[in-house]
Each structure stands twice: as C-alpha cells, then as structure tokens.
C-alpha positions as CSV (number, residue, x, y, z in Angstrom):
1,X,0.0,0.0,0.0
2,X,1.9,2.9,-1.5
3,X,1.2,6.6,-0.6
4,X,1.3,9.0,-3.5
5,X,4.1,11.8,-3.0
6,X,1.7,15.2,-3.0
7,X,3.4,18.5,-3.4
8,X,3.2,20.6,-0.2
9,X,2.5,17.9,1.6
10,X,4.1,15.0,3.5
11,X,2.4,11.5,4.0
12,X,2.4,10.9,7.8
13,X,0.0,7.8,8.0
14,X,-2.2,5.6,6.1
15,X,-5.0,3.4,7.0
16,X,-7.0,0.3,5.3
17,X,-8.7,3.0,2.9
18,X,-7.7,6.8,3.8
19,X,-4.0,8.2,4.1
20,X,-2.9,11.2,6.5
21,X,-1.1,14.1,5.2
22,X,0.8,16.9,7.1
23,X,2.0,20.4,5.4
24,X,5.7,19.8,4.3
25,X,7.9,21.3,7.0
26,X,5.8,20.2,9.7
27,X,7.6,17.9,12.3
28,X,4.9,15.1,13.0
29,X,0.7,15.2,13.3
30,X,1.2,16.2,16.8
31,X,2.1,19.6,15.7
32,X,0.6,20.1,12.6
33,X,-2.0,23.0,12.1
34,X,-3.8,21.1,9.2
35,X,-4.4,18.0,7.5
36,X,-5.2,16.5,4.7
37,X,-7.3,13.1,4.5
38,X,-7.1,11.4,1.3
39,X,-9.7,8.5,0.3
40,X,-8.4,5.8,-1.4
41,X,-9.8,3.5,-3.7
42,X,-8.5,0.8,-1.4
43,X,-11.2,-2.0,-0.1
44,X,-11.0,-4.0,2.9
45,X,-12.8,-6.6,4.4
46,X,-11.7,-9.3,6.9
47,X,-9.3,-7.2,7.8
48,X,-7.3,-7.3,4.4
49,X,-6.7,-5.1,1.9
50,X,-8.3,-6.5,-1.7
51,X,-7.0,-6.5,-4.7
52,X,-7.8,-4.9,-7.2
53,X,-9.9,-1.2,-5.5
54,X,-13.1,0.1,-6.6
55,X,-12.7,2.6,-8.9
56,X,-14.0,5.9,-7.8
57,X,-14.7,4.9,-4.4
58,X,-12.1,7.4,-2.6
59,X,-14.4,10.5,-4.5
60,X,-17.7,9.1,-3.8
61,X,-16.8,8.1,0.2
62,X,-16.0,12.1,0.1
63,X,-18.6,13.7,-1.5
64,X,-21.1,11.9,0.4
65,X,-19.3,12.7,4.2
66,X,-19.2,16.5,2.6
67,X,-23.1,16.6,1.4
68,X,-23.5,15.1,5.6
69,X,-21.3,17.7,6.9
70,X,-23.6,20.3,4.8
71,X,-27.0,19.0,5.9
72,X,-25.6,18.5,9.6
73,X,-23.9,22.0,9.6
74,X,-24.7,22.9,13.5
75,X,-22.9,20.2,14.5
76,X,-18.9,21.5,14.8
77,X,-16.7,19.0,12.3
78,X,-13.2,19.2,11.7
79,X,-13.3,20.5,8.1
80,X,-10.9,23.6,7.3
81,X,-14.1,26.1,6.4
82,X,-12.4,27.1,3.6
83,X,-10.2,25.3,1.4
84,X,-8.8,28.1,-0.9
85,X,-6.4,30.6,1.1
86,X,-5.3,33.6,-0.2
87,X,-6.8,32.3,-3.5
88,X,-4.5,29.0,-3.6
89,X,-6.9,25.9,-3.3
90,X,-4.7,24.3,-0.7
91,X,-6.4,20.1,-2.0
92,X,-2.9,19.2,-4.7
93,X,-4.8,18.2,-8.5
94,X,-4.2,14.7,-7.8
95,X,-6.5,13.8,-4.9
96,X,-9.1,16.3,-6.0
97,X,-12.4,15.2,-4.8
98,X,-11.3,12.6,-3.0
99,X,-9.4,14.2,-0.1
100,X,-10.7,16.8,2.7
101,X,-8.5,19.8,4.5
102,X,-9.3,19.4,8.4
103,X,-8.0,20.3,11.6
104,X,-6.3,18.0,14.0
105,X,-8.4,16.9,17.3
106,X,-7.5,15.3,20.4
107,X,-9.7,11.9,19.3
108,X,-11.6,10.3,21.7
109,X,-10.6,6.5,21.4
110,X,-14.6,5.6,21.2
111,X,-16.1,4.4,18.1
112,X,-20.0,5.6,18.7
113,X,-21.8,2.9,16.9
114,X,-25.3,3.4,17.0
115,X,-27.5,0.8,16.2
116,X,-31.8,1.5,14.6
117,X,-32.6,-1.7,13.3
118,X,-31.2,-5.3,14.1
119,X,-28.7,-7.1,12.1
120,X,-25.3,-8.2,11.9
121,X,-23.1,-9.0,15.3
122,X,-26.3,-7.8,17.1
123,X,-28.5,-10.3,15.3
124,X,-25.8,-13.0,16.1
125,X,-25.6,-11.5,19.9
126,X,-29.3,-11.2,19.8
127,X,-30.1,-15.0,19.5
128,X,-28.1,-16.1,22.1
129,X,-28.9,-13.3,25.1
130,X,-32.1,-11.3,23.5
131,X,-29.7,-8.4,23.9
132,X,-27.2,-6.5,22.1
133,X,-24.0,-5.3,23.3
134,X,-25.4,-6.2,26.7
135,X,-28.2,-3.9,26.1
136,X,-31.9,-6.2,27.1
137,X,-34.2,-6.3,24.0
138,X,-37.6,-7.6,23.0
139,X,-38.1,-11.1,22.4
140,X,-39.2,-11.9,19.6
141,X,-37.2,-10.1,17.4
142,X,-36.2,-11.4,13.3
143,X,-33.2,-10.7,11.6
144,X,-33.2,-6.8,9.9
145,X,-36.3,-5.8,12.4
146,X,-36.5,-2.1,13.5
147,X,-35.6,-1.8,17.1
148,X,-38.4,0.6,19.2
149,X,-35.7,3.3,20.1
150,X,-32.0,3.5,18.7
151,X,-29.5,2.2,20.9
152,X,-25.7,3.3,21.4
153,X,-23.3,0.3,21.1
154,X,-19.7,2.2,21.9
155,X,-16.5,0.1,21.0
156,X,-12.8,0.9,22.0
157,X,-10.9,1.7,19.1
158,X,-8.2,-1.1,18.6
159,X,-4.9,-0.4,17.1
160,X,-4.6,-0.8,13.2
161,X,-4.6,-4.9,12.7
162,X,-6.6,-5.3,15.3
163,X,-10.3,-5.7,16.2
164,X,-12.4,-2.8,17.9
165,X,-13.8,-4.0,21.5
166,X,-17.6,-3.5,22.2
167,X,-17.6,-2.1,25.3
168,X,-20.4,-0.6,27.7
169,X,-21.5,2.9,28.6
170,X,-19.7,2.4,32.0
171,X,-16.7,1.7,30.3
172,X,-16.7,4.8,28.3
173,X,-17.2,6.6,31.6
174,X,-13.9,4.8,32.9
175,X,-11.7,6.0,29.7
176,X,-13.0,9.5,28.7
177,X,-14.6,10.7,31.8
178,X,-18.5,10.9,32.9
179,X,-19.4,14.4,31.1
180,X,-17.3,13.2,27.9
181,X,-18.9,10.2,27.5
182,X,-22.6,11.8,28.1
183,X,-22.0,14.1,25.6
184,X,-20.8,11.0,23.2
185,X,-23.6,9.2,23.6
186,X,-26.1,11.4,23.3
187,X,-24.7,13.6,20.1
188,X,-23.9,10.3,18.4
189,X,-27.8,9.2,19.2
190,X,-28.9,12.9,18.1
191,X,-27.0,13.1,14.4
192,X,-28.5,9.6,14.0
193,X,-31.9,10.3,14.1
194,X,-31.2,13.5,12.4
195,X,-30.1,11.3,9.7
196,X,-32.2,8.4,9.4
197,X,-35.3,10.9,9.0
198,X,-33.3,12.3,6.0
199,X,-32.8,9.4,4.5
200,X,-36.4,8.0,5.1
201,X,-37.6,10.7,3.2
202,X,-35.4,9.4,-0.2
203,X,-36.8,6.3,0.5
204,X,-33.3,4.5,2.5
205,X,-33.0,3.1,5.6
206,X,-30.0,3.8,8.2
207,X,-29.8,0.5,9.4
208,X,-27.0,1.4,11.8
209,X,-23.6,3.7,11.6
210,X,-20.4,4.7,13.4
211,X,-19.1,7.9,14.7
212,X,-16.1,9.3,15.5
213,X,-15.5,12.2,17.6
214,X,-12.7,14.5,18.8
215,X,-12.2,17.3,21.2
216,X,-11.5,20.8,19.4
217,X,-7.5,21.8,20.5
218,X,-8.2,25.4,21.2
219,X,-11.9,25.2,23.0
220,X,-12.3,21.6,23.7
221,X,-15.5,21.5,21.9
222,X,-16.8,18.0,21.0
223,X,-16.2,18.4,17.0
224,X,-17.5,15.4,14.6
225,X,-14.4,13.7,12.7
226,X,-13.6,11.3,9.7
227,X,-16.0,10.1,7.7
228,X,-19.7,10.3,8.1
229,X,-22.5,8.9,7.3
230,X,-20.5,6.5,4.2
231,X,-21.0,3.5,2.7
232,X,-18.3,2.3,4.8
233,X,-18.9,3.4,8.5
234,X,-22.6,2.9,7.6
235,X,-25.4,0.2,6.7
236,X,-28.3,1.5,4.4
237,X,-31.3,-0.5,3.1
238,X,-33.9,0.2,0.5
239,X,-36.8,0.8,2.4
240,X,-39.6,-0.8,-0.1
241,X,-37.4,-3.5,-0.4
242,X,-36.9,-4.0,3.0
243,X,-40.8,-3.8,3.7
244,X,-41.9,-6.1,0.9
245,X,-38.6,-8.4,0.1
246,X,-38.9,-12.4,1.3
247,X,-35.6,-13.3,2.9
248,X,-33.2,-11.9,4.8
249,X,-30.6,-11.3,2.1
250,X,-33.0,-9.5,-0.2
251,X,-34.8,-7.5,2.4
252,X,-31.2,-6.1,4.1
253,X,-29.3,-5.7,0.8
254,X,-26.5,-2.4,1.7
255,X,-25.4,-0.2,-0.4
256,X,-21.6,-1.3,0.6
257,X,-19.0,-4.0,-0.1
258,X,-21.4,-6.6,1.3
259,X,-21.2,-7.8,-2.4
260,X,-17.5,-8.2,-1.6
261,X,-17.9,-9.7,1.8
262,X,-20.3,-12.2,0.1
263,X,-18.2,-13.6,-3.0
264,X,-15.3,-13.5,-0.5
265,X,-17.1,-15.8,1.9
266,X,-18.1,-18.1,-0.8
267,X,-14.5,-18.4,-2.5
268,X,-11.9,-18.2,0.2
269,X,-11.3,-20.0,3.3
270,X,-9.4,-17.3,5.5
271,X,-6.3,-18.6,4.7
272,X,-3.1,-16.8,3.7
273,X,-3.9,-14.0,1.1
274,X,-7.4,-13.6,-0.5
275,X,-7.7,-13.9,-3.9
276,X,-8.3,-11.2,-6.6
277,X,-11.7,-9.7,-6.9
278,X,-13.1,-10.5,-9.6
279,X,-14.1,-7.3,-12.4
280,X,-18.0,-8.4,-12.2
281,X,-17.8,-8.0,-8.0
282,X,-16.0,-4.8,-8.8
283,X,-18.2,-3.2,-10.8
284,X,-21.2,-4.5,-8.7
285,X,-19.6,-2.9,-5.7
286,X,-18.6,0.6,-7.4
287,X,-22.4,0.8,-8.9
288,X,-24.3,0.3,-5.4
289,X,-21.9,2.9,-3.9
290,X,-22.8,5.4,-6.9
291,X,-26.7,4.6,-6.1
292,X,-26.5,5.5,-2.8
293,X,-24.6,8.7,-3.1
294,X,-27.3,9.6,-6.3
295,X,-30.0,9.0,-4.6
296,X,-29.4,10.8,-1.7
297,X,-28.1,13.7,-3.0
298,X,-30.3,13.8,-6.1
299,X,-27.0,14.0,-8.5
C-alpha cells in the first residue's frame, strides 16, 4: 500500500482506505496546524486489503461525508471552512475530490456505533442473550427488524490490525470521563436520528452507523471527525425492499461491499492472502456505492 508523494505535503500515515497528510515542514501530526485526509480506492474486508480497488470509491466516500457535513452544519466537524487561502486551493490536483483539508483533534478512542434496526453481530448476539452489546431487547425479534428506540453500542478503538472491542457505557465513563462520554452518547444518538429521518424521506434506511468524535484543540468542543454517514462506516437498506422483500438477504441488501464480503465468503477459506476480486464484484460494488450517493443527494 503505496502513498502518493503530493506536493506541499508530507504522507504521515495511512490506514485500510484513507492516508494522512501533514504540510511539508511540519515535524509530525502532533504539531501540525492542518491535514489532509485522502480516500483511497483501497477495499477492505476481513481485515485485508483487496485487490484490485473500486474505482472511484475514494471520491464518492468524500462527497457523500461532505453533502453530511452540509445538511448537519450545526454540528462543529473538523473541516478547514475554507479550502482556498489567499486564492491557492490548498487540495494538490491529484486527490481532488477525494481528499478533505481538516483540523487536527485530540480523538476520543470511542467508536459511537449506533444501532436502529437489528442485524449483523447484534442479530448473532441477539439470538443467544435477546440483547445487544449487553443492552436487554424484546423477544421476539427477526433478523433486519427495526428496534423501538436507537440504541448506542460504543467500542474501543483497537490499534490498526486489530479488532475494535464492544464495550459498555460504564466503560466509556472509565476511559473519557463521565461528562465526555454523556455528551458522546447522546450527540452520536442525536445526528442519528437526524439522519435516518433524512434518508427516510429518499426512501433509504440507516440501518446502523459509526461515529467518531474529537475534542476541538483550542476550546475543547466536541467536534465530529472522519468520515460520516459512508458507505463504509454505515449500513443503508432500500426501504420498499426492505418492507416487501422475502428473505433476509434480499430484504437487508446495503449499499456497501457486502457484495465483496459475500463472493469472499463463498471463495476463500481465511487462509493466507485472499484472492483477486473479480471485475463483475467490482463493478457491482462501485455501482451500489454510486446509487447510494445519487439517490441521496439527487446527482
């Protein structure tokens, strides 16, 4: 996983999809006064890397978190409010429309997962305990149901390579403090019902999504971060389909690499290194992440 070289810019750090830029001259992230977050076209799942990307994906994870940020614009976010100083757009030609000019944070270590319908590692959790992430639920309950209020499923942010831990409210208290965490929760549960109402009305479902959150430098403000709202840090339905579909798989089909996570599944064991996506699963994928971004934004 190679970095491009970016003029005014030096790569500090890159991740399964986005890489970390800091101005040339800088000393390290911890000083810096700005950054730049490139989106790759770079697709994970089972904690690999695939071969080969999905074309475009880098610009469409963007624009969609940047159409969020717009339609969420009372909640503070680490974007750079403007990105052309002194009439010098500051994003190099290369990455255009696939990278962001933010500010750094002091980032909480929480991911704020919050969870409106049930499905994945909660269904599995679900069947066993009737609750999810230790939180008590209904019986009764099938695979892809709405649940009667949103519930907020925080995990500790692992180190890159390894997995994030669910952990409870309590332990949130323990690691950022009992007003932090409050305000965590309850921002995290605020944006996503902001949210899902917005996409209800385009005829989507947020099925569930993750947050991430840091504390403004200067004032300390709690200040929205990274992505948001993505095909990747989210899971979104169509909502006929959902209401009319007859199995599981059709009724909670995402507009996400579950078509990756799928063929995977079917034609690799886990075993050393996955194979080569295939270009039909490519262009699959690349096409559901377009529809999503379309149909919310109307473009």
């Amino acid at each position: 996983m190679t970095a491009q070289t970016l003029p005014g810019w030096t790569h500090a750090y890159s991740g399964k999809v986005r890489d970390l830029y800091i101005p040339q001259g800088t000393a390290s992230i911890d000083t810096a006064d700005e950054l730049l977050v490139v989106a790759s076209d770079r697709v994970s799942a089972f904690d690999f890397v695939l071969e080969p990307g999905i074309p475009g994906k880098g610009e469409l994870l963007t624009t969609l978190s940047l159409w969020w940020f717009d339609r969420l614009d009372d909640v503070p976010n680490h974007l750079v409010a403007d990105h052309e100083l002194d009439g010098t757009d500051r994003i190099p030609a290369a990455v255009a429309g696939r990278a962001m000019l933010v500010k750094p944070l002091d980032m909480y270590p929480i991911e704020c997962v919050v969870r409106g319908y049930l499905t994945g590692t909660g269904w599995l959790e679900y069947q066993q305990s009737q609750s999810v992430c230790g939180i008590p639920l209904a019986a009764g309950l099938q695979n892809g149901d709405r649940l009667p209020e949103p519930i907020y499923t925080p995990a500790f942010k692992a180190q890159q390579g390894e997995h994030d831990e669910n952990i409870s409210f309590e332990r949130t208290v323990e690691l950022v403090g009992e007003d932090a965490a409050a305000r965590l929760r309850d921002t995290a549960l605020d944006v996503y019902r902001r949210a899902s109402a917005i996409a209800e009305a385009k005829g989507l479902i947020l099925a569930d999504t993750k947050f991430e959150f840091g504390a403004d430098k200067a004032t300390g403000e709690l200040t929205l971060a990274d992505e948001v709202l993505t095909s990747d840090s989210s899971r979104y339905w169509d909502a006929e389909t959902w209401r009319t579909a007859s199995t599981p798989a059709e009724r909670m089909a995402s507009f996400d690499k579950q078509i990756v996570r799928d063929w995977l599944a079917a034609n690799w064991d886990k075993q050393g290194v996955p194979p080569a996506l295939p270009d039909h699963v490519v262009q699959r994928t690349a096409a559901r992440y377009r529809e999503l971004l379309e149909r919310l934004s109307g473009d």
